[in-house]
N, C-alpha and C positions, 0 to 999 in steps of 0.2 A: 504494500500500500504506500504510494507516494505522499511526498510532503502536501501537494496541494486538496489528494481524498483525506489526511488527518484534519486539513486548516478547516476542512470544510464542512465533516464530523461535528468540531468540535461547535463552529459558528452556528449549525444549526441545532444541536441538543443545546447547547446552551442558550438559542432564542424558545426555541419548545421549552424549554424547562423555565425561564423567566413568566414567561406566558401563562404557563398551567397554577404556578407560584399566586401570579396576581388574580389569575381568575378565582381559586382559592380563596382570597381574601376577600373578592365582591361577593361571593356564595357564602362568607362568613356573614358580611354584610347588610345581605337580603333577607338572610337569618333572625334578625336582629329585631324584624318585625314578627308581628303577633300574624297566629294559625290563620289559616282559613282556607278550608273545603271549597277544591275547586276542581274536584273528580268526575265532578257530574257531568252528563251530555257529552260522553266522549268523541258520540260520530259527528255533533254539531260544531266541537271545537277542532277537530280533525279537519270538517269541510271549512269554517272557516278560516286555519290557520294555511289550507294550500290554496282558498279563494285571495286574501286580503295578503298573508306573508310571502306566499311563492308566487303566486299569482299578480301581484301589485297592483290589486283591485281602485283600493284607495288611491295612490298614486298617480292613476291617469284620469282621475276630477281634474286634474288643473293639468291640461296634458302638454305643452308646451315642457314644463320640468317633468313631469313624470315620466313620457319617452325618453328624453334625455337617460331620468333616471334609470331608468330601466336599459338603456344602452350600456352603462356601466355595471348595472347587477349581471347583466345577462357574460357581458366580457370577464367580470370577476369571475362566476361560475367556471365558464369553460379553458381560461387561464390556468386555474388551479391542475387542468391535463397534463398542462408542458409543463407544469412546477411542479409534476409529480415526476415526470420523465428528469429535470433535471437534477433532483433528490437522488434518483437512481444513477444517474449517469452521475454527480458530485462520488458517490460512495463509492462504486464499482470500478472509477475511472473510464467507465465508457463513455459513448458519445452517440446521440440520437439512436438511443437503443430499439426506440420502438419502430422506427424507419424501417428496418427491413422486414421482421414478420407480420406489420401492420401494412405496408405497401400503401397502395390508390387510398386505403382507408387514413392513413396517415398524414397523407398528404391533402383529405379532405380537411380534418380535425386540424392542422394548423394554418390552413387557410382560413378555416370560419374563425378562427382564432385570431389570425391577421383580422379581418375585415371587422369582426368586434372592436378590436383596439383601435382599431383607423375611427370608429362610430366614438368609442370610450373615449377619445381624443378631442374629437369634435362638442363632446358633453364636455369635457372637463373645461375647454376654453368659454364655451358659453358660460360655463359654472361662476369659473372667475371673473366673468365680464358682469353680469349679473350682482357677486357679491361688490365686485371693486369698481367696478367703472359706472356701471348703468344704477348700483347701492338701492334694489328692493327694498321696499321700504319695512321690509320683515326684517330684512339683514342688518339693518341699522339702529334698531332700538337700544334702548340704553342696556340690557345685560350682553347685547354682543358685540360689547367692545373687549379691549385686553384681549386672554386667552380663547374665549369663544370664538372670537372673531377669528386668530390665528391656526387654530384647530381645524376652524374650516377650510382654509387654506391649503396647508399643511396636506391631508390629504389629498387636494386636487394637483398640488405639486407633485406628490410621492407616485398619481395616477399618471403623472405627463413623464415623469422620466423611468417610470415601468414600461410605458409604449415606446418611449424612445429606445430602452434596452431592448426590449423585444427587436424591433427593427433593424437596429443596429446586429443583434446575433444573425437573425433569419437572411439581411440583407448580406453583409460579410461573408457569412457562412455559403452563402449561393453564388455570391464570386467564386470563392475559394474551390466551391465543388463544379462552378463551369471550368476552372483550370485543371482539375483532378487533384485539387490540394487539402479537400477537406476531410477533417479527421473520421468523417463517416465516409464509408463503403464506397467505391463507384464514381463515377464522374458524370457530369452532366447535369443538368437544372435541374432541382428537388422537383420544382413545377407549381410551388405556394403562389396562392393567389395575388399579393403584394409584392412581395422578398423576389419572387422571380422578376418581376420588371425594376425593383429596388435595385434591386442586385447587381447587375450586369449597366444600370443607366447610373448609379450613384458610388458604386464600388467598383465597378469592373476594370476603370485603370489604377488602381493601386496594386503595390508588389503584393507577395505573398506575405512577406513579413508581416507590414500592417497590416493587411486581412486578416491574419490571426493575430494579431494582437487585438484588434479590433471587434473579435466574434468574443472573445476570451472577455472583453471589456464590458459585450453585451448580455455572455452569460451571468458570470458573476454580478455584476451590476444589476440583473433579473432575480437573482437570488438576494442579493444585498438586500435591494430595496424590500420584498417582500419580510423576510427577516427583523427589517428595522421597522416594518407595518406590523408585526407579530408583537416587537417588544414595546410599540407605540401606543398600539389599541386599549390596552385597559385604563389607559388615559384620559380616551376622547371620547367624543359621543359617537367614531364609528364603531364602539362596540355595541350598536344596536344589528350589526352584521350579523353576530351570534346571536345577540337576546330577543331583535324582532319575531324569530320564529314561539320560541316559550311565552315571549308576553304576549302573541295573538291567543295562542291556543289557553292559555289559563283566564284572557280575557275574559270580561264580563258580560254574559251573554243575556241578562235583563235586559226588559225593554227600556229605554232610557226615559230617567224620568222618574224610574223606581228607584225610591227612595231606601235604605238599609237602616233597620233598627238595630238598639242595641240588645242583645237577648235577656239580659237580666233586666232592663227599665220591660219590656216587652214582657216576658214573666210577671211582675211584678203588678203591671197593669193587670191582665188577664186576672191574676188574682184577687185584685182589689175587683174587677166586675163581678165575678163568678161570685152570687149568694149562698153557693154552697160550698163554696172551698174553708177549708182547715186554714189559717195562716201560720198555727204554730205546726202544721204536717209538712210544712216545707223545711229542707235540710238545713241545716246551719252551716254557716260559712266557717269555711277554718282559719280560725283564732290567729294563726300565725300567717297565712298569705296573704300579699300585698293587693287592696280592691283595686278591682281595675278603676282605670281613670273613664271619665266622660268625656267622649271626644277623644282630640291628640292635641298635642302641647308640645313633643318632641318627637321624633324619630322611631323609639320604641315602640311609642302608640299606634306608630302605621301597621298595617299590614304586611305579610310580605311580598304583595302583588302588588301594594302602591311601591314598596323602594325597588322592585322590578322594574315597574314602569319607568322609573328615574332612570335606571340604566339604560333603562331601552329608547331612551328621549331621543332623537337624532337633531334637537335645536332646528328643524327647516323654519319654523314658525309661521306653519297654517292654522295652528291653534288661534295666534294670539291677533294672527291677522283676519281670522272669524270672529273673535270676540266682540259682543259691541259692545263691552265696560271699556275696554282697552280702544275701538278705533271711536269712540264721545272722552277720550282725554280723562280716562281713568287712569289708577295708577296700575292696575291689576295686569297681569302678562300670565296666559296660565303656561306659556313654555319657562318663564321664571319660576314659578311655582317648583315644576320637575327640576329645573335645574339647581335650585334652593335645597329641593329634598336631597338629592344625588350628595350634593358638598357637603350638607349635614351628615349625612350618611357616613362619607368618606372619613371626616374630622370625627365621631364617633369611633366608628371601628376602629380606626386608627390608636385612638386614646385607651378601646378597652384592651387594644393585643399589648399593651405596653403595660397598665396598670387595668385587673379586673373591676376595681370600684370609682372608675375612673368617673369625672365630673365636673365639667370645666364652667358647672353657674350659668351657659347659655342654653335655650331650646332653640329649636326650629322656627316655632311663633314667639315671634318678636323680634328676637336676632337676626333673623332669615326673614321670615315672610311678615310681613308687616298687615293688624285691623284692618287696617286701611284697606290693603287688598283685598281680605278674604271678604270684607261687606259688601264690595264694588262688586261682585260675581252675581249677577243677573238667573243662575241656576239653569239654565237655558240649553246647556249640552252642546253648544256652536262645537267646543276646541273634544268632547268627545266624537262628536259627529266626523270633525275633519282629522283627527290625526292616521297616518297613515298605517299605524302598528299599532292601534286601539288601546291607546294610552288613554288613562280617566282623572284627570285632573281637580275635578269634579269634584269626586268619593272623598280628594285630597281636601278640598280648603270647604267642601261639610264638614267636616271631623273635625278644620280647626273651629267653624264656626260654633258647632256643637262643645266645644270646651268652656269657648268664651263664654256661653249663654248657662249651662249646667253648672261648668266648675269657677267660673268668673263671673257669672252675674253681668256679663257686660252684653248689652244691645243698643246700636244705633235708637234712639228716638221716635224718629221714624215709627221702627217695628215695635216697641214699648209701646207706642199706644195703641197703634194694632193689635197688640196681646191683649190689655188691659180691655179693649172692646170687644173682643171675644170673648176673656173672662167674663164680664160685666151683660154684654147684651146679645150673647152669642151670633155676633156680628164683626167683620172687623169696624162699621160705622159705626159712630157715637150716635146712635138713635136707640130708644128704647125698644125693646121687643113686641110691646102691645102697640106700640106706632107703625108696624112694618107694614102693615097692609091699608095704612093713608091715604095710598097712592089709589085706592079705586075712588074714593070720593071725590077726586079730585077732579073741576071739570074739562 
């Protein structure tokens, strides 16, 4: 085994192994929220995790970027063929191993492979033109500046100089083999649908030398860069690559609108109706576990399908650009919201792998997501409706509302006297109940 299959060994267990490390820690993470039963309806979440996740059902509502989008999902997919073939070929020190028992078939598969990256190319520069030049007015809101913004970036860089390695091998590599110089079998044009006219019109007068040095440049650099997306991704928000599939399928498959009780206030009602229930036949709570909280207040309080959600946030912000608290000059953003939760999350887990009773004085409400926000929220379901991996942002800033109101006593005005007249005249109007039917005498 030469020095270049140990360099290459080694590069790649150790991005796998940093990878699997941090994915670990998000799965600690997720953990971190409260149970919830979400086994049920398995063939409906099945159909919709390959309608909405594989399928990119949602996506093409707003089809200008969702084609796009899907140019680049579709190119990632079938990418990952040749970065298997070159996995093989890195270890064994071979070189286009599947060329020859795969033949005509082979050379189909890295053509449709060319012509995706030529498509994932043409997305990517729109992408950037979009975020930097033409500034969406989704892309510019106040949480994506700093790193958000960069992030986004950042990927669509990593996508342009993946196509560019790509080309640069296929291309190099099909001079080399119109000369009979290339380290694979045979002579004469592979026959790719790109790389063969690449090839011979962009490389064909360079020596040998630089053509391999040049294919060598595009392999590795195709390795490189994917490797440095492996040890990147638990970072960004494109790990919704992995989590969009789990967060479709455990999504909330209520009709929107339904609202979630809490089981114990819900028991507790039912009891108090029922004229014939026992109240002392109901169990007693034990003396030593912590009551659960009303609402959420931090992190812990979610569930673990809301800090799923957060992972699986991709920032496009079709959420926040549905929103109408957020486009009448509110402060509320529900793609802030997820990405609030997520850093909480992070800054959490982080504090308890270090110290178990860890406790740094701040929650999520207040620190993170500000009253202000979670009253602005209209309940309306816009950013459930559009998100594209059925994120519920929703279920999020109820819970905090519900804290405020239960374990804070705190309600906008507004809704305080709306309670107070439904208390009072089982109304939310301040009119008496014997007045309600006024209105027929009226001429």
């Amino acid at each position: 085994m030469g020095i270049s299959s140990i360099a290459f060994i080694l590069i790649f267990l150790g991005a796998a192994a940093f990878f699997a490390f941090k994915i670990r820690q998000i799965i600690q993470n997720i953990k971190l929220g409260r149970s919830l039963d979400r086994t049920d309806n398995k063939g409906e979440r099945l159909k919709t995790t390959i309608r909405v996740a594989l399928g990119q059902s949602k996506m093409v509502t707003r089809p200008i970027p969702g084609i796009l989008h899907i140019f680049i999902y579709v190119a990632f997919i079938f990418t990952q063929i040749e970065l298997i073939e070159i996995i093989i070929d890195g270890v064994s020190g071979n070189h286009r191993i599947f060329f020859e028992p795969l033949g005509g078939f082979y050379v189909f598969i890295i053509s449709l492979i060319e012509v995706l990256s030529a498509l994932a190319l043409i997305a990517t520069f729109t992408f950037l033109a979009r975020r930097n030049l033409l500034k969406i007015p989704r892309f510019v809101k106040s949480e994506m500046t700093g790193w958000p913004k960069l992030d986004g970036n950042i990927i669509l860089y990593l996508e342009f100089l993946l196509v560019m390695f790509i080309f640069t091998m296929n291309g190099a590599d099909e001079a080399l083999r119109l000369q009979g110089a290339s380290h694979a079998e045979g002579s004469g044009s592979f026959g790719f649908a790109i790389s063969s006219i690449l090839g011979p019109n962009v490389f064909g007068s360079m020596d040998v030398a630089t053509l391999h040095l040049l294919e060598r440049i595009g392999w590795w650099g195709h390795f490189i860069v994917v490797m440095g997306f492996m040890v990147y991704l638990p970072f960004s928000k494109h790990l919704h690559i992995f989590f969009a599939f789990p967060n479709v399928y455990f999504s909330n498959l209520k009709p929107k609108g339904q609202f979630t009780n809490m089981e114990a206030v819900t028991n507790e009602v039912k009891l108090m109706m029922d004229p014939n229930a026992d109240p002392f036949a109901a169990p007693a709570a034990d003396a030593n576990a912590e009551p659960q909280r009303f609402g959420v207040k931090d992190v812990k309080d979610l569930n673990w399908v809301n800090i799923l959600n957060a992972y699986s946030c991709t920032e496009c912000g079709r959420c926040t650009s549905s929103c109408p608290a957020n486009i009448t000059g509110k402060k509320l953003s529900p793609r802030k919201i997820m990405m609030d939760v997520r850093d909480r999350v992070e800054e959490v887990g982080k504090g308890l792998r270090k110290d178990p009773n860890f406790d740094d004085g701040k929650s999520l409400l207040g620190d993170y997501i500000t009253e202000e926000e979670v009253w602005a929220c209209t309940s309306c379901n816009a950013c459930v409706q559009e998100c594209p991996v059925n994120i519920d942002p929703l279920s999020i800033i109820v819970d905090l509302r519900r804290y405020l109101v239960m374990e804070e006593s705190k309600i906008p005005a507004e809704l305080m006297t709306m309670n107070t007249n439904i208390e009072n005249n089982q109304a939310p109007w301040q009119f008496s109940p014997t007045d309600r039917l006024n209105w027929r005498d009226e001429d």
